[in-house]
C-alpha positions in Angstrom: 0.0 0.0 0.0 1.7 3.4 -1.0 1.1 6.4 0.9 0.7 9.9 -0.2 1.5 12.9 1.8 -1.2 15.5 0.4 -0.6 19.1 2.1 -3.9 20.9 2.9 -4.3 23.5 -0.7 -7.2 25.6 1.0 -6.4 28.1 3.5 -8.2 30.7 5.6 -7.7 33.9 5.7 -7.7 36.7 8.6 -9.5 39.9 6.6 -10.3 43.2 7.7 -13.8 44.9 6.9 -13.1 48.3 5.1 -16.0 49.4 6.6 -16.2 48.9 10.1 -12.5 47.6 10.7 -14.1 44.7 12.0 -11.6 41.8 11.6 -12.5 38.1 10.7 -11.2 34.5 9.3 -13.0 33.5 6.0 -12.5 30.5 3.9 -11.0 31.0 0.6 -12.9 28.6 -1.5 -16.3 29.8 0.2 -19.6 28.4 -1.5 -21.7 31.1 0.0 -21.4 34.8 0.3 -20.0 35.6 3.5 -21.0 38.9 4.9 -19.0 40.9 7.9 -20.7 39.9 11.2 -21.0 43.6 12.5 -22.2 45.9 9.8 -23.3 43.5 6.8 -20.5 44.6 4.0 -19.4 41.5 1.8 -16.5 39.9 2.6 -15.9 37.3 -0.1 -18.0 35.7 -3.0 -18.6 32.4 -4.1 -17.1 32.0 -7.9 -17.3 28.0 -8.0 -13.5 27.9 -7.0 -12.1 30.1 -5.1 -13.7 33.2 -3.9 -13.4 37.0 -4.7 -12.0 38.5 -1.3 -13.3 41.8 -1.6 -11.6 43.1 2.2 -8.1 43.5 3.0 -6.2 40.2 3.8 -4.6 40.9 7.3 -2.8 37.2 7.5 -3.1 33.5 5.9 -4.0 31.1 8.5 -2.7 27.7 8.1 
């Protein structure tokens, strides 16, 4: 039986809400429109891949 080491290819992402500040972890291959959780502004949308981040990306989590 062979093994295969596969590394984790999605990642999250630590953004910050140009509205409000407010800052949050998203997915980045979201399937649903994810809003900010204090004042409603979209975060990211769902593309069928990878999303379109529309805050600024503060960090990549692992």
């Amino acid at each position: 039986m062979v093994r295969q080491h596969r590394e984790n290819r999605s990642k999250f992402y630590r953004v910050k809400c140009p509205d409000c500040e407010n800052e949050q972890v998203i997915f980045e291959k979201a399937s649903t429109v994810v809003d900010c959780a204090v004042c409603g502004h979209v975060l990211a949308e769902p593309t069928g891949g990878k999303a379109v981040i529309k805050a600024e990306i503060k960090a990549e989590l692992q």
